[in-house]
N, C-alpha and C positions, 0 to 999 in steps of 0.2 A: 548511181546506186539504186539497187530498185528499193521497192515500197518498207517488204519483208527485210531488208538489211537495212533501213532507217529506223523500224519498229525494236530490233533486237538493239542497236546501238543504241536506242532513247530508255532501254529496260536496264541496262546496265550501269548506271549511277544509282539507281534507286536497287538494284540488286548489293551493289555495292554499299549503300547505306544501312540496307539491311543485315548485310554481315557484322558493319563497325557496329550497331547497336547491339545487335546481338551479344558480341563480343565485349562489349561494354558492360553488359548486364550481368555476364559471366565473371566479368572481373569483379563488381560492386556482391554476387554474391559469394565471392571465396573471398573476398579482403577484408571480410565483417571481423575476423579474429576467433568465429565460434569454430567450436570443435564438433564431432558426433556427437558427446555426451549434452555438448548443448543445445544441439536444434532441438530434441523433443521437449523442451522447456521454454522454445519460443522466444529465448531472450530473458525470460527471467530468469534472478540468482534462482542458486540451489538453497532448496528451504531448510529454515535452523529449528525449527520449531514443529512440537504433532501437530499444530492446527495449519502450520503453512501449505501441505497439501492437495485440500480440499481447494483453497485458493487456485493455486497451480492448475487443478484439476477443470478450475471453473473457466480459468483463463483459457485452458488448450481444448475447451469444449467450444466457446466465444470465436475461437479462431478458425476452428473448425468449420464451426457453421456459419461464419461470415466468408470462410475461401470457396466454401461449396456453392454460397449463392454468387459468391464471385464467378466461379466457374460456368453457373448457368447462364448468368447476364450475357460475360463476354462470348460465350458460345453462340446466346442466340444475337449479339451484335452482328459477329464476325458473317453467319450465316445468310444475317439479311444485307449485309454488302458482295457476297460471293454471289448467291442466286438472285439477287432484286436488284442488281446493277444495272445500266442503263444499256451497257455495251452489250449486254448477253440480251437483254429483253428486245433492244430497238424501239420499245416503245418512249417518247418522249413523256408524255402525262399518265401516268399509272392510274387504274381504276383506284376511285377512291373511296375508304370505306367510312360512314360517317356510324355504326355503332356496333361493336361483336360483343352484345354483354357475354357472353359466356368468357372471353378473355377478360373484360371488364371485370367480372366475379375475382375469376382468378387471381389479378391481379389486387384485387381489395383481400381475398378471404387469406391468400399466403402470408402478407406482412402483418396481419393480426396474429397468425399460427406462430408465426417466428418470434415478434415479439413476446406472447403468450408463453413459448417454452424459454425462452430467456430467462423472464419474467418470473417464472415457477424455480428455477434453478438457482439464480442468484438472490432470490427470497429464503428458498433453504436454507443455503449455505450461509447467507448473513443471520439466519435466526440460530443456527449452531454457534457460528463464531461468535456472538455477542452472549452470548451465554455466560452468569457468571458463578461463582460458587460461592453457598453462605460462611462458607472459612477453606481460603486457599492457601496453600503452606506459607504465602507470603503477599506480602501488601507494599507495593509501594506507591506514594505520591509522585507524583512528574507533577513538577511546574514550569512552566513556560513563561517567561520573561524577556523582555528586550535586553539585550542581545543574545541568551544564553540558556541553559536549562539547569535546574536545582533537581535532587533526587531527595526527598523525604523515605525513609528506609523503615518504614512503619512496623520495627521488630521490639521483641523485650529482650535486650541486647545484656542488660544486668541481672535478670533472670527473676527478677520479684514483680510479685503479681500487685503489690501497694500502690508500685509507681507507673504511670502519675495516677493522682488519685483522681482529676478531671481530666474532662478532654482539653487539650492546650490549647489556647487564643489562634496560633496559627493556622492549627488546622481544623480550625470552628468554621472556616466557609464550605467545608464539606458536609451534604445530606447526610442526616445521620442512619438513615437504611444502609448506606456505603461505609460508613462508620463503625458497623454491625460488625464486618467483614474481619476487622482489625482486631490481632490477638490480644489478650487482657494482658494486664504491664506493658505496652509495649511503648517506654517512652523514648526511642526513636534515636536515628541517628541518621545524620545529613551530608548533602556534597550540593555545595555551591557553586555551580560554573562559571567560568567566563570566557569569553572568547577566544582568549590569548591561551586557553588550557591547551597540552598537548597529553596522547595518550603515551605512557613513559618505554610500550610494550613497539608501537607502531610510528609514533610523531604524531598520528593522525591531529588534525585539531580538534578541540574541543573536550568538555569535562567526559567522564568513565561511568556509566551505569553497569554496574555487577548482579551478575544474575546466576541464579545457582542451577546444573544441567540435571534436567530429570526430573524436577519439580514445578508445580503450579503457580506461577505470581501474577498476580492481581493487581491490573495499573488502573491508579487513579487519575486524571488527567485535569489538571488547573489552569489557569491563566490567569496572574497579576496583570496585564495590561491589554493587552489584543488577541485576534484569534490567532493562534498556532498550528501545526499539524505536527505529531508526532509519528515519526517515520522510521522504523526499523528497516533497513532496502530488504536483507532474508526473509524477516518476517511474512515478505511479502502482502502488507496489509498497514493500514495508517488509518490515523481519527484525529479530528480536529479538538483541539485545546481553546474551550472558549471561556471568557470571561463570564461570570456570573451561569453556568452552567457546567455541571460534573462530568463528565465521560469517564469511562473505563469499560476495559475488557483484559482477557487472559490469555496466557500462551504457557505452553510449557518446551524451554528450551531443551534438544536434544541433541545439541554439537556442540563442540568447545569451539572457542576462536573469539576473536574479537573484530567486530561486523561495526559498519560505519552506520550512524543514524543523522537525519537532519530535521531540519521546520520546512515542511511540504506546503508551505501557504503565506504565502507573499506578506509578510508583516511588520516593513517598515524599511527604513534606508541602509538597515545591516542584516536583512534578512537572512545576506549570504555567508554570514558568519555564523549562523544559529546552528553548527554542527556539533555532533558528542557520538560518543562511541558504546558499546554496548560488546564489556568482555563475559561470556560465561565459563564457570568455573566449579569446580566442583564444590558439593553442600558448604562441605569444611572447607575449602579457599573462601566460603562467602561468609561463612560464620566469621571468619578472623578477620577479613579485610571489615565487616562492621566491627569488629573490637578495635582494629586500629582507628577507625573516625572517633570510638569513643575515645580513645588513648590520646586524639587532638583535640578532644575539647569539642567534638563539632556533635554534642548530644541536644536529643531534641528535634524541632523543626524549624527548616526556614516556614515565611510567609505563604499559605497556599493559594489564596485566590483574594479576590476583590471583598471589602466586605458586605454582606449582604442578612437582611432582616431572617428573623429566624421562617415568617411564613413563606417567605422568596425563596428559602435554603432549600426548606421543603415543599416544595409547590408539588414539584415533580415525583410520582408515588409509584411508576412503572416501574417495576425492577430489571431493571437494564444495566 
């Protein structure tokens, strides 16, 4: 056999590899399950919320610009094994170059620019999203608790502005700047989870957060025992629930349905249980479904957080 028909037959296992991979690659990208409406969303749900977009937006900007510099890398990879191979050159020891600042520059001045425009973008968008209003059509507490989550419904659900005439013991661990936020009467009405809840619409596990579509609500974010993360997956966006510290932010839902939530932060030997569900409904579905908790007796508030000194309460003076 001469030389050139030893050369073709030793290329044809690796031509052959390169088919099955290819071919592989083709298969691992049509079996994802997405559809056309879902690749320009990269994977993420479709957003239930006005503010989930900007998210979205920030996301397929990130992706963007991490596939472009993916694109240049492996271009100039691919480029310095085609032409700087050893076969094509015949040279065994290549000249060697010991300094090109001007690639050196380069190579320093670009991962400052990329970081830098990130940096600027994702600063925005977070100073939008964490934005909150000094009275949003609604207020709720989220408390975070091993195993499960409570929802404080921070409404004047009996419509008199008397009651309560203080702020109640439970939710005295809350800053009272946050405090501010909450309408006058609004002695509150509650939903206690637990694990073993199911949503009665879906099965899903875990307790029901009801939210009204088309208006402003106001989470408050507690923790009786360890750090949490509160996770809406539409919302496209999550905050940790920490103990002896307040968080909140706002959305205003603009889809109906009922979207799965969980504890995004590792918080103990049932963390995997920490799920609950999040139905929105319209104003008046949400008006009644508080009238029914008061109809159970569940008025008022559970427990909000750990207790803590009133100068500890208010340490913190950012309005965040």
């Amino acid at each position: 056999m001469s030389p050139n028909g030893s050369d073709r037959s030793s290329r044809r296992p690796v031509r052959r590899k390169l088919l099955q991979a290819l071919a592989a690659g083709l298969v691992l990208a049509t079996a994802t399950g997405c559809t056309s409406k879902d690749f320009p969303r990269l994977g993420m749900p479709t957003p239930v919320t006005e503010e989930a977009p900007r998210i979205l937006s920030l996301w397929q900007g990130s992706w963007a610009a991490a596939l472009a510099t993916g694109v240049l890398v492996w271009g100039l990879i691919l480029w310095s094994v085609i032409f700087h191979r050893r076969s094509r050159t015949k040279i065994e020891v290549p000249a060697q170059t010991r300094y090109n600042m001007p690639i050196e520059a380069l190579y320093t001045v670009v991962p400052i620019i990329i970081v830098s425009v990130l940096f600027y973008f994702t600063a925005r968008d977070e100073n939008e999203l964490l934005k909150t209003s000094a009275k949003p059509a609604h207020v709720i507490n989220v408390v975070g608790y091993q195993w499960s989550w409570g929802f404080n419904y921070m409404e004047n659900v009996d419509g008199k502005l008397s009651t309560p005439a203080k702020t109640p013991e439970e939710v005295s661990s809350i800053p009272d700047r946050m405090l501010k936020a909450v309408p006058k009467g609004a002695e509150g009405v509650y939903e206690a989870g637990i694990p073993g809840d199911h949503n009665p619409d879906t099965g899903n596990p875990g307790p029901t957060l009801y939210l009204p579509k088309g208006e402003k609500v106001q989470f408050i974010l507690t923790s009786r025992d360890v750090i949490h993360s509160f996770w809406v997956v539409p919302f496209l966006m999550k905050m940790d629930v920490i103990p002896g510290h307040t968080n909140r932010f706002e959305v205003t839902p603009n889809k109906y349905g009922t979207f799965m939530g969980k504890c995004a932060e590792l918080c103990g030997q049932d963390h995997s249980r920490m799920l609950f569900n999040v139905k929105v409904v319209s104003p008046k579905e949400y008006r009644k479904h508080l009238a029914d908790l008061a109809k159970k007796g569940q008025t008022g508030y559970i427990p909000a957080g750990i207790e803590q000194t009133e100068a500890a309460k208010n340490a913190e003076t950012k309005n965040r």
